[in-house]
N, C-alpha and C positions, 0 to 999 in steps of 0.2 A: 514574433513568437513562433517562428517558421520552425524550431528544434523542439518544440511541443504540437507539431501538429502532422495529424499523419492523416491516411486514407478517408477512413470510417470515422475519426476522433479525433477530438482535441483535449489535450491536458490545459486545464485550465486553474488560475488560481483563486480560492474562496471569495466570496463576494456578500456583502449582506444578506444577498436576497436567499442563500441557500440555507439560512436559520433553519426553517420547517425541516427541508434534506437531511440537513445533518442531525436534529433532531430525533427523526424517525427511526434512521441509523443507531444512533447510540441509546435510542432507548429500545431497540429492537433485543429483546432477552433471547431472542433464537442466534444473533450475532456477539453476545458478549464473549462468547467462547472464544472469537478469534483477536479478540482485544483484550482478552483476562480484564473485562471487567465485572465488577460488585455490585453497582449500583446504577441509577439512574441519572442523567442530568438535565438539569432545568433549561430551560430556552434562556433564562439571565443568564446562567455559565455558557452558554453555546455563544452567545451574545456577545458577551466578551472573548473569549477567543476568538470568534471572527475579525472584532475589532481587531485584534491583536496578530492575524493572522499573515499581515503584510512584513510582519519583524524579516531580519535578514536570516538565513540558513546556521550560517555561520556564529549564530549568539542565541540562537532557538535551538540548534541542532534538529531541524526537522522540517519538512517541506510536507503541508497538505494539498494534493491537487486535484481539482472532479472530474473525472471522463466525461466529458458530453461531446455525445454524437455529433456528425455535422449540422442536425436541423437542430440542435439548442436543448434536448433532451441529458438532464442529466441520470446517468447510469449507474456511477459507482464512484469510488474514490481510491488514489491510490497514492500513498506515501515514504515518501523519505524519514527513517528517525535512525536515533543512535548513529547521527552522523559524526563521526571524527577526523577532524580535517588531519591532523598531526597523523594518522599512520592510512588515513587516503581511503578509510571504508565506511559505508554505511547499511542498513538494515533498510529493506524494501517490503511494505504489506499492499495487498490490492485488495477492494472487493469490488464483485458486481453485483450491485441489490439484488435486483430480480430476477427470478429464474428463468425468467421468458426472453432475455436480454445476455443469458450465457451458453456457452458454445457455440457462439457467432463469431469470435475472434477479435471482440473489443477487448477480453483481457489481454491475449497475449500483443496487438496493438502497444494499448495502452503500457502495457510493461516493457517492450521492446524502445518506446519513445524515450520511457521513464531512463531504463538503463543508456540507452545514448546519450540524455543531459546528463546524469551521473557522471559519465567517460569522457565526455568532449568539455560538457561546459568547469563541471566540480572537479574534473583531473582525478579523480579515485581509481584506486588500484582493483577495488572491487567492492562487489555488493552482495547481502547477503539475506536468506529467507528461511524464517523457521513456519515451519508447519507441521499440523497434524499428521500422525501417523495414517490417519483416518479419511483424511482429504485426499483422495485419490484425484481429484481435479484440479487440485493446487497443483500435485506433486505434478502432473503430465504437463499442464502450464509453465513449468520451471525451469522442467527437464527440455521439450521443448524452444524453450528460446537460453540453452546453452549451460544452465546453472548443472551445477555437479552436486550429488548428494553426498557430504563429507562427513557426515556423523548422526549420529543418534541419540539423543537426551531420554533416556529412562525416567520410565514413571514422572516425566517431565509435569504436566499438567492434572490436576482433580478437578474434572469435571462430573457434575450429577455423583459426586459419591465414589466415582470410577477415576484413577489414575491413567492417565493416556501418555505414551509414547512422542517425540516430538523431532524430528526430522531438521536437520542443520541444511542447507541449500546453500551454495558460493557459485559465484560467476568471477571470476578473474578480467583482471584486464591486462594484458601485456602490453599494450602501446602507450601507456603512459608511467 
C-alpha cells in the first residue's frame, strides 16, 4: 500500500471498526452541505455499506478512503466517485472533520496521494472538484496542488433558503 502512503498519512480503506466515524460524519447536519444531503443515517445503513465497501471501483464507481495519521488517528475521509472508466475521469471530495486537524497539510497530503493513484494506478486522464463558492479553503487546497478553476455553476446549490454558487475544479493528466 506504498501508493497510499505518504509523510503525515496514510489512505486507508474502511474497515468495520469505523461504523461510529462514519456515523458522526454523515449525521453531522453542519457537513450535509458538502454532500447534498437531506437526512440522516442509521448505523444499520452505515453497517452495511461498510460491509459492502470492499466492492471493486470499477462496478461501484467510487472509492471511500480514511486519512489516518501515522499514529492510527483517524482524520477525515476522502473519495473517488462518478468514476468513468470509459472516458478516464473521476470526481474527487475530501474532508477533514476537525478543525483543530486543518491547515496542517493532511488535506492537501491526502489529495496529492489520492490524485497519484487516480494517474498511475486508474490511468485517468483526469479528476475533477466541485465546490462551494464559499469555501475559500477548498478552493486554495485545489488550486494549490494543480486543479484549474474551469467553470461556474450558478445558483448551483439551496442551502438554508439561500441559492450558492458552485465552482467546477479539473486537474488534467497528460501522461496517460
Amino acid at each position: 500500500m506504498l501508493t497510499l502512503s505518504g509523510k503525515h498519512i496514510n489512505l486507508r480503506p474502511l474497515e468495520p471498526e469505523d461504523l461510529d466515524f462514519i456515523y458522526d460524519i454523515e449525521n453531522n447536519e453542519d457537513l450535509w452541505e458538502l454532500s447534498s444531503t437531506q437526512t440522516p443515517y442509521s448505523r444499520f445503513l452505515i453497517q452495511q455499506y461498510l460491509e459492502n465497501a470492499h466492492r471493486d471501483i470499477y462496478e461501484v464507481k467510487q472509492l471511500r478512503l480514511v486519512i489516518e495519521s501515522k499514529e492510527g488517528e483517524s482524520l477525515g475521509l476522502i473519495d473517488i466517485f462518478d468514476f468513468d472508466p470509459q472516458h478516464r475521469r473521476a470526481a474527487i471530495g475530501i474532508l477533514i472533520v476537525d478543525q483543530e486537524n486543518r491547515g496542517k497539510g493532511f488535506g492537501a497530503e491526502a489529495l496529492q496521494l489520492l490524485c497519484d493513484y487516480a494517474f498511475e494506478r486508474l490511468k485517468l486522464h483526469q479528476v475533477f472538484a466541485n465546490v462551494a463558492a464559499d469555501n475559500l479553503k477548498s478552493q486554495k487546497l485545489f488550486t494549490q496542488r494543480g486543479f484549474e478553476k474551469i467553470g461556474v455553476k450558478k445558483d448551483w446549490n439551496l442551502v438554508n433558503g439561500t441559492y450558492k454558487d458552485e465552482f467546477l475544479y479539473q486537474l488534467l493528466n497528460n501522461v496517460y
